[in-house]
Structure formats: structure tokens, C-alpha cells
N, C-alpha and C positions, 0 to 999 in steps of 0.2 A: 667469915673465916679469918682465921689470925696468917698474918705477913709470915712470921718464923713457921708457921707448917707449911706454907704454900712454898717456900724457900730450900724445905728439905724435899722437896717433890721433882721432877723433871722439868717440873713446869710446862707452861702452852704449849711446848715443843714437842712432850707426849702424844699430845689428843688432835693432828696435825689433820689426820686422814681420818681419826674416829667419827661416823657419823651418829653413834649412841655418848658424843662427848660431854651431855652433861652428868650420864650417871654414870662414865668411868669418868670425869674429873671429881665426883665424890668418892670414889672407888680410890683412886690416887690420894686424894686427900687423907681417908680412911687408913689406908698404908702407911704414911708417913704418921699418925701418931693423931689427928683434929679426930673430936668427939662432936658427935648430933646434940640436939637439943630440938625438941617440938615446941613452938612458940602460937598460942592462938592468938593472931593478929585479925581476926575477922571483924571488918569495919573499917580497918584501916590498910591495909592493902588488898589490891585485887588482880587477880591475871584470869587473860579468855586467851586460851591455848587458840582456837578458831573462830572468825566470827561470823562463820557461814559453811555449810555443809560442801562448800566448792573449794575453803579454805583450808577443809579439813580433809579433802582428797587431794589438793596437793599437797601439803604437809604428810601425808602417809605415801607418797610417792618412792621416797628415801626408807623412812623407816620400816617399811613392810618387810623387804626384801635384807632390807641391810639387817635390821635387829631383829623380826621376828622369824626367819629364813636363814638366819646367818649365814647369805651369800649363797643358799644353795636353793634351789627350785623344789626338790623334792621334801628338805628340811620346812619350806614355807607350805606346801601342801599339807605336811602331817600336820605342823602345827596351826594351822587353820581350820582343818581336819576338829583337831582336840578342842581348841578352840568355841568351836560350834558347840560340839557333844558335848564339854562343858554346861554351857551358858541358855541353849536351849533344852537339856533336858527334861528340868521341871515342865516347861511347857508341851515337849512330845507327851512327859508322861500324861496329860490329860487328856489325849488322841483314845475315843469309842474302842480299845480293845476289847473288851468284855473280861478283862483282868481288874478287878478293884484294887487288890492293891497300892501297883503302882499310879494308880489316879488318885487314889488318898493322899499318896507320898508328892505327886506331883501340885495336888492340891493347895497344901499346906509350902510344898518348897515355893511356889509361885509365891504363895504368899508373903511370905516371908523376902523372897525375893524384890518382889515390887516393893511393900512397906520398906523394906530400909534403903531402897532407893527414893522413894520420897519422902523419909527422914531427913537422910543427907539432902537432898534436894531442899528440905524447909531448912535443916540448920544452917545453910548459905544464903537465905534467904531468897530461892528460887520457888518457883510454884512446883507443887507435888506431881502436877498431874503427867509429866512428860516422864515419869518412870514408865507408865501405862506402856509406852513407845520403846522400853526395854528391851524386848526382842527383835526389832525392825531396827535398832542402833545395832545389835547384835552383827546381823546379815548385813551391815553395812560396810561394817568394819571388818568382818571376812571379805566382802566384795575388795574393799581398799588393800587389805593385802596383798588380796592373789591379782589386782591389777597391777600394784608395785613390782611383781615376780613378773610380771610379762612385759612391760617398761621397761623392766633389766634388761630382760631377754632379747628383746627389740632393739633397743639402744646399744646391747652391749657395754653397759653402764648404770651409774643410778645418775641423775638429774641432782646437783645440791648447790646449794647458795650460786647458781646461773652457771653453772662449769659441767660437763657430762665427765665423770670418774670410771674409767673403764673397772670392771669388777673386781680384776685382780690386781689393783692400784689398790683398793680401800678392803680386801681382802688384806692384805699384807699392812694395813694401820692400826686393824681390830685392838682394841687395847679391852674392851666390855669383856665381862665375866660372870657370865649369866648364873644365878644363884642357883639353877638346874645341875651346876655343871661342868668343870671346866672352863678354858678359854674360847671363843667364838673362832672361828678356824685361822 
């Protein structure tokens, strides 16, 4: 990022309570005037968001609730809800209805489904075959949401960098602007 756009921005002082603050500090960024650029640096830099399936339920402690629920319990339901029906439907559609069909269609989107997941998976130099596990990551990460919603609910807060944020603290910092849709409440 160049100094003179970061300059004409708020700066840090914006994104204080946002806990989606890395993609509204590009969001900021983006307003003030800085253009993207996609750089393939593959080789030479690397990031693992989690390094373990334990890493990766506390790490969605916050974001479930905060970005995918925007603060509200029934908001995290629908959109867990959509979520699922999304990402598992090619594989319902191969459930014995005695509708061909939708098993052809389910057939072929699976396909298509898993193969370009263990595309991506080879062109990072991963092995293919943990695409296979596609829909089990799926249900996982529905699970990880709606336990983040009930975390809120319990705490009265989300859990972030060791501090408990009562809801409507980090309610009122929302600066994210979900490409869905307006502002996050």
C-alpha cells in the first residue's frame, strides 16, 4: 500500500472495534483512491490461516457471529442455513430419489466440484485428495458458525485478542460492508 493513500484514510483509528478489520481496512483503502493488483508470488510467500482443526474453531469463535451473522442470531441461522443448501446440494442431489434428473445434475456438479478443488489444491502444491473431505469441511464450518452464535449468546459478547466485547460495543464499530448489501448493522 502506498503511505499518501493510507494518509487520506482515517486510519487505524477507523477499524478500532471492527472485528472483519482486515477486509474493511481494504474497503478504506479502496475509498480513499489505492488500486489492487493480483501478484502470483507462489514459492515465495506462504500463509496457513490454521494449523489445526482446534486453531481453526477458535479462530471462527469471533468471526461466525460477528461477520457471517452480523451481530444477530437469526441472521447467523439463515445464513448457515444458505450456506449448507449452497455447498451440499450437488451431493444431496445424488440421494436414491428415483428422479434422474437431478442425479445427473448432481453427478456432474459434484464433479466438477471436487476436481477444482483438487486443482487448487495441486496448483499450491497440496495433495488433491483432501478435496474428497469437501463436504465434511463443509458441516464443519456450519458447526463453527452456529457455535460462535451461541458463544455470543452465552458470554454476552464475542471473545477477541483475550478481551470479552459485549455485542453491542463491536455492534456500533461495524465499519464491513458486505458486497450483499449495505452496511453490517
Amino acid at each position: 500500500m502506498r503511505r499518501s493513500t493510507f494518509e487520506k484514510t482515517p486510519e487505524f483509528s477507523y477499524l478500532k472495534l471492527e472485528v472483519a478489520d482486515d477486509v474493511s481496512f481494504g474497503q478504506m483503502m479502496k475509498r480513499a483512491g489505492a488500486r489492487c493488483s493480483v501478484v502470483n508470488a507462489r514459492g515465495m510467500i506462504a500463509l496457513t490461516f490454521y494449523v489445526s482443526v482446534a486453531a481453526m474453531a477458535r479462530g471462527c469463535k469471533k468471526a461466525g457471529f460477528a461477520v457471517v451473522g452480523r451481530f444477530s442470531h437469526a441472521s447467523l441461522i439463515a445464513a448457515t442455513l444458505v450456506y449448507l443448501g449452497l455447498e451440499l446440494a450437488p451431493f444431496a442431489a445424488l440421494l436414491p430419489l428415483g428422479i434422474p434428473g437431478p442425479r445427473a445434475a448432481g453427478a456432474v456438479m459434484t464433479g466438477v466440484l471436487l476436481g477444482a478443488t483438487a486443482l487448487v489444491n495441486r496448483s499450491f502444491g497440496r495433495p488433491a485428495f483432501p478435496a474428497l473431505l469437501a463436504p465434511l469441511g463443509t458441516v464443519l464450518m456450519a458447526y463453527f458458525f452456529l457455535r460462535s452464535g451461541y458463544l455470543a449468546w452465552r458470554r454476552g459478547g464475542v471473545a477477541w485478542r483475550g478481551t470479552l466485547y459485549p455485542t453491542d460495543l463491536l455492534r456500533d464499530g461495524v465499519r464491513f460492508e458486505p458486497p450483499w448489501g449495505g452496511r453490517s448493522p
